[in-house]
C-alpha positions in Angstrom: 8.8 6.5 21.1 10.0 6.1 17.6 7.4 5.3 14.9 7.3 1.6 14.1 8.5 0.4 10.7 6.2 -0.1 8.1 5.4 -3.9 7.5 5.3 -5.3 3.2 5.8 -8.0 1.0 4.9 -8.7 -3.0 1.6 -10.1 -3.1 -0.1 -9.0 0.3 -3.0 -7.9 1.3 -3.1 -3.6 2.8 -6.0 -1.9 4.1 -4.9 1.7 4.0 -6.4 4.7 5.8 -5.4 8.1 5.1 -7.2 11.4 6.2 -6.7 14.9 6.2 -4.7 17.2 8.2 -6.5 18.4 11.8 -9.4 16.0 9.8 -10.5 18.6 7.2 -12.0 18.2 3.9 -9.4 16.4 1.2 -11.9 16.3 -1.6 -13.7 19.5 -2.1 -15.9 18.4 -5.2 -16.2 15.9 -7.7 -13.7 17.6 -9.4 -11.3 16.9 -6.5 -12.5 13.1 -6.6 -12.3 12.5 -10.3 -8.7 13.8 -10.0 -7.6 11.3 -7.4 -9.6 8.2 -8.9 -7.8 9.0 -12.4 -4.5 9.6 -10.8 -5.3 6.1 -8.7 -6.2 4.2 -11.6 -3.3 5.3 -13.6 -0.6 4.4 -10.7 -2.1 1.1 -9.9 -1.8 0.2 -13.6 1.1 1.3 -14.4 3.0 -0.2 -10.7 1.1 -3.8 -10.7 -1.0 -3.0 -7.4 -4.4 -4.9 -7.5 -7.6 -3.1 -6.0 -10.5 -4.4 -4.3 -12.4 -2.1 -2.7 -12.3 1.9 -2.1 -14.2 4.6 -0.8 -13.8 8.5 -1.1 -15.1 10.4 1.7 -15.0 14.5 2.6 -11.7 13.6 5.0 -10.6 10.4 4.5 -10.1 7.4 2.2 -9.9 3.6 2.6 -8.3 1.2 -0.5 -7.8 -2.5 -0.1 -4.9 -3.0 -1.9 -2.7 -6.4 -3.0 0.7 -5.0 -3.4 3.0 -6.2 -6.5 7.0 -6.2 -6.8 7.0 -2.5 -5.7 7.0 -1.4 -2.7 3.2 0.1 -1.2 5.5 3.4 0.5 6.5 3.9 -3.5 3.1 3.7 -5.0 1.6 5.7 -2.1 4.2 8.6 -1.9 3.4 8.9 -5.6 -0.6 9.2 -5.1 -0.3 11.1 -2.3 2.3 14.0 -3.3 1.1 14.1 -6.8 -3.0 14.4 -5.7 -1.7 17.1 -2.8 0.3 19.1 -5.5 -2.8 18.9 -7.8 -5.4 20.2 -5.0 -3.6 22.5 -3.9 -3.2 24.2 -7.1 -7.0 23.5 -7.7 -8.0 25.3 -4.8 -5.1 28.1 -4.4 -3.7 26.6 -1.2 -0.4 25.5 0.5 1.3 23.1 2.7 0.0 19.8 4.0 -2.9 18.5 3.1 -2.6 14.5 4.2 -1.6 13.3 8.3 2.0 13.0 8.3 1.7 9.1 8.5 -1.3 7.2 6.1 -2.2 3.7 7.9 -1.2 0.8 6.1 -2.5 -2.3 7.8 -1.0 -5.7 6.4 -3.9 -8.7 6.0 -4.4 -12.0 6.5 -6.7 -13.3 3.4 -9.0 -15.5 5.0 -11.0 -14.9 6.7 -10.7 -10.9 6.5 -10.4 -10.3 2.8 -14.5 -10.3 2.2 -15.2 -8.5 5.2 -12.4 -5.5 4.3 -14.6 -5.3 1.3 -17.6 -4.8 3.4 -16.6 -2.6 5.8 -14.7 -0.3 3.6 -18.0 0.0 0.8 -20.2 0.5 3.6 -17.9 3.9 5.1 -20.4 5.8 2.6 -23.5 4.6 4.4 -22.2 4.8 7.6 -20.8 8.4 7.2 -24.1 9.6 5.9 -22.7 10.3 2.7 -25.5 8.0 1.1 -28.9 7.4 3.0 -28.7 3.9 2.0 -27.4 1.0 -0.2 -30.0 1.6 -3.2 -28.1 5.3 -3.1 -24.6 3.1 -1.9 -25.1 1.6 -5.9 -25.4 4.7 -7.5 -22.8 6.7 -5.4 -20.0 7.4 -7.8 -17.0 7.5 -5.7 -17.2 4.0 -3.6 -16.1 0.5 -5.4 -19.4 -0.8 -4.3 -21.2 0.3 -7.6 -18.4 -1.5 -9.5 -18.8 -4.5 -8.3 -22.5 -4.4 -8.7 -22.2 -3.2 -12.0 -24.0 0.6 -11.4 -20.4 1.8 -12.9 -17.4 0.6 -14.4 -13.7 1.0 -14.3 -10.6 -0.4 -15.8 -8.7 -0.8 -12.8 -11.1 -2.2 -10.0 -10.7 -5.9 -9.7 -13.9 -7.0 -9.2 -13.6 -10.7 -10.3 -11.8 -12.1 -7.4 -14.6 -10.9 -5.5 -17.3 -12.3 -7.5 -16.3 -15.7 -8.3 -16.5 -16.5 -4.8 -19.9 -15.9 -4.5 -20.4 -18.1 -7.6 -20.2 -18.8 -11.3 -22.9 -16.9 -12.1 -22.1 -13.2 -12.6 -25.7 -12.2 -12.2 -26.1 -14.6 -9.4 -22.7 -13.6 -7.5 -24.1 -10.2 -7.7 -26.8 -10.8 -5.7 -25.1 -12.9 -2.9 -22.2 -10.2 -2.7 -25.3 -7.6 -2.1 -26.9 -9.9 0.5 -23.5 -10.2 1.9 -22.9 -6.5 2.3 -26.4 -5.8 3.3 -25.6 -8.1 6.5 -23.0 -6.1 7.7 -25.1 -2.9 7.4 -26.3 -3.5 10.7 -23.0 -4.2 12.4 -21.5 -0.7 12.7 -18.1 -0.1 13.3 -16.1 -2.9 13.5 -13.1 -1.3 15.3 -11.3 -4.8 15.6 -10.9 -4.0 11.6 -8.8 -0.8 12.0 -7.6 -0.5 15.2 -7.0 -2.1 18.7 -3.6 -4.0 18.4 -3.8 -7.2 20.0 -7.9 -7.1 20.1 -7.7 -6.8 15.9 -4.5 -9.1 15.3 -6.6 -11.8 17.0 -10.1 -11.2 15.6 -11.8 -8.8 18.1 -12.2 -9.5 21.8 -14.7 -12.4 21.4 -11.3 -14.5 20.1 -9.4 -12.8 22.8 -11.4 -13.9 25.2 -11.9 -17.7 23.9 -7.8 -18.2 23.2 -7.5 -16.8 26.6 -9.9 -19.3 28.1 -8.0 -22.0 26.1 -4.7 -21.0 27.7 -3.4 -19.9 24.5 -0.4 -18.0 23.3 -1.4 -14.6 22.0 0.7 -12.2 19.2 -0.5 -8.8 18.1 0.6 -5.9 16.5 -1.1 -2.9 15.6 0.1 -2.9 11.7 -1.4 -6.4 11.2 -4.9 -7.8 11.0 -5.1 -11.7 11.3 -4.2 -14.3 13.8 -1.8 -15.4 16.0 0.3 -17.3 13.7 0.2 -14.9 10.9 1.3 -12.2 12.9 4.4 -14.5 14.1 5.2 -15.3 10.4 5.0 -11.8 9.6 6.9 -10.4 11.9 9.6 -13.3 11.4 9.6 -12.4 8.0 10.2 -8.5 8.4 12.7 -9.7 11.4 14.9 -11.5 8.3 14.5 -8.6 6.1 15.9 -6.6 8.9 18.7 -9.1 9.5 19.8 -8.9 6.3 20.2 -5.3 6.5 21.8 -5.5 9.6 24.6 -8.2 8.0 25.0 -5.5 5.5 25.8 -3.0 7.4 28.0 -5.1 9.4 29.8 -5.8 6.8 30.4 -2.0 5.8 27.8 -1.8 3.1 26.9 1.8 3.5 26.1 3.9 0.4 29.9 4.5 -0.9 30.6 0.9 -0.8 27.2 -0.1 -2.6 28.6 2.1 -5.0 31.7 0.3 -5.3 30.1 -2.6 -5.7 28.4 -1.5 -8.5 31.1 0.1 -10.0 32.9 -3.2 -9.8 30.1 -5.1 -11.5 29.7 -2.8 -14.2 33.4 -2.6 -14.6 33.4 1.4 -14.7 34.5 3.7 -12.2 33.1 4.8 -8.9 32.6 8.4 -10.3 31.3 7.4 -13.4 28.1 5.7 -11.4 27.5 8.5 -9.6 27.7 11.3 -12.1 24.3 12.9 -13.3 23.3 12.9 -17.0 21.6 9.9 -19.3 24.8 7.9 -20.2 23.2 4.4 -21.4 25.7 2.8 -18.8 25.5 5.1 -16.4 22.0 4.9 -16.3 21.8 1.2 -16.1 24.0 1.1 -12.8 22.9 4.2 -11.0 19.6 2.3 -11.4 21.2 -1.0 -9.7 22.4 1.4 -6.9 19.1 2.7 -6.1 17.5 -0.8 -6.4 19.8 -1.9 -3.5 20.4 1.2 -1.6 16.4 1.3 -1.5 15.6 -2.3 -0.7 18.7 -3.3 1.2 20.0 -0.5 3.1 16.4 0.9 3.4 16.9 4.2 1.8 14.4 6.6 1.0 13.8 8.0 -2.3 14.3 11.3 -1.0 17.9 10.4 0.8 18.9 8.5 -2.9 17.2 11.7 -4.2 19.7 14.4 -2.7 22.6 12.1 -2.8 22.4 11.7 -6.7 20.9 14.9 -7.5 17.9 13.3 -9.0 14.0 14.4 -8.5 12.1 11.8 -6.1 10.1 10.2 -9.4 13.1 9.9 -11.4 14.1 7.9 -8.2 11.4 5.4 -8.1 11.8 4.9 -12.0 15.6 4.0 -11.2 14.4 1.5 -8.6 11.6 0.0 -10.8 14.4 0.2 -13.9 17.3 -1.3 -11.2 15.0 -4.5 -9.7 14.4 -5.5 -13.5 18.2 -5.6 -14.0 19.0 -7.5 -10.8 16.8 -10.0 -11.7 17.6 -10.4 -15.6 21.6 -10.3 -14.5 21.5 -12.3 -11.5 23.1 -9.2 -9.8 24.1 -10.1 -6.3 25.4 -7.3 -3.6 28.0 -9.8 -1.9 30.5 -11.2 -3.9 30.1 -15.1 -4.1 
């Protein structure tokens, strides 16, 4: 069966899960840690992701992530491939080092947001990582400490979390630890990462109760909230798709969304396509992979071969391309 495409939006919530090939160790040392939490920080800064809550364990990781105008495939291939290349260096290794597919799971806010943040700061405790949550606050590589206040960093938001348990900084504190102290005794919480319909609904208590009610029920494995949000998601991705598939039906493949652009830029065809760091060319080779990405649903490697470009020059182009369509008013179809 073919894998199921990935679900995203600007602005929505991701709980992401990514371990290590045949489950082995991905983080070595601290050394290995520190590497991935600077290169994590540095990508979420600089590609407008927010993050609420993390944890770094031997084989896996967890990040609650709010996604921005780019795309969560971009920011991850990024983390991912550049960590990988950096460990394996590190510790005089090749190949794989990550599953060939992370998990991304897209959220409903409420009522999930503040218990992602639980579940994912508890991981440590419940792996045995930390013998329990006085050693949770200290423990370096978990965003529990941050929001606490046991350690800092520049690119955790911890506010959002806060303020909802009140004005009060030192006060939210201790709520948010009451809060997370709660859920110590709850243990895995599988509706939270896995089970399809059981976790788009709420876990098998809500099953069982919209059941009794006679109710419709919706779920999809890459989702976590209830029936109606996973309807309007999946509408949503459905219209994405559509328009896609009007695309196509109109001919839009690659050559003509070059031709396009060509015509918009009013240079030739060849002159889009050829490699080098023409100011014009730039500018609409940077158009083309905005589109070709987004609307055609190319990856940065396919734009990567057919332009002769590396894979972060790429993402740069489609980053560089979006700001353009926007400040333009660039549209692919003619009006």
């Amino acid at each position: 069966m073919p894998r199921r495409a990935r679900l995203d939006a600007p602005g929505v919530l991701h709980h992401v899960i990514v371990r290590g090939l045949e489950r082995r160790k991905i983080f070595r040392d601290d050394q290995d840690r520190e590497d991935f939490l600077e290169r994590l920080g540095t990508l979420l800064i600089e590609m407008g992701l927010r993050c609420y809550a993390w944890a770094l364990l031997p084989n896996h990781f967890h990040l609650l992530l709010r996604t921005g105008d780019r795309p969560l495939a971009d920011f991850m291939r990024r983390l991912l491939t550049g960590y990988a290349v950096r460990f394996n260096l590190r510790n005089d290794r090749s190949g794989h080092l990550f599953q060939n597919r992370y998990r991304s799971i897209l959220c409903q806010e409420e009522p999930y947001f503040l218990e992602l943040v639980r579940y994912i700061h508890l991981n440590p405790l419940r792996a045995g990582v930390v013998a329990n949550l006085k050693e949770l606050e200290t423990y370096p590589f978990c965003g529990h400490g941050v929001i606490v206040g046991t350690h800092r960093n520049d690119w955790q938001a911890v506010k959002e979390i806060l303020e909802r348990f009140g004005v009060s900084p030192a006060k939210a504190r201790e709520r948010y630890r009451d809060f997370v102290a709660k859920g110590v005794d709850q243990g895995k919480r599988p509706e939270l990462v896995g089970g399809g319909l059981v976790r788009s609904l709420g876990g098998w208590q809500a099953v069982k109760t919209l059941r009794g009610a006679g109710q419709k029920l919706c779920g999809d494995e890459r989702i976590l909230g209830d029936a109606e949000f996973v309807e309007q998601v999946l509408k949503s991705a459905e219209e994405r798709i559509g328009r896609r598939s009007r695309l196509e039906a109109l001919g839009f493949t690659f050559e003509r969304l070059a031709g396009r652009v060509a015509e918009l830029f009013s240079m030739p065809v060849e002159e889009v396509l050829r490699k080098g760091r023409y100011p014009r060319t730039v500018l609409a080779r940077s158009v083309l992979c905005f589109w070709a990405n987004r609307e055609l649903g190319m990856s940065t490697v396919d734009l990567g071969r057919r332009l002769d470009l590396a894979q972060p020059t790429v993402s740069q182009s489609i980053a560089r391309g979006e700001k353009i369509v926007k400040e333009k008013g660039l549209a692919i179809l003619p009006p």
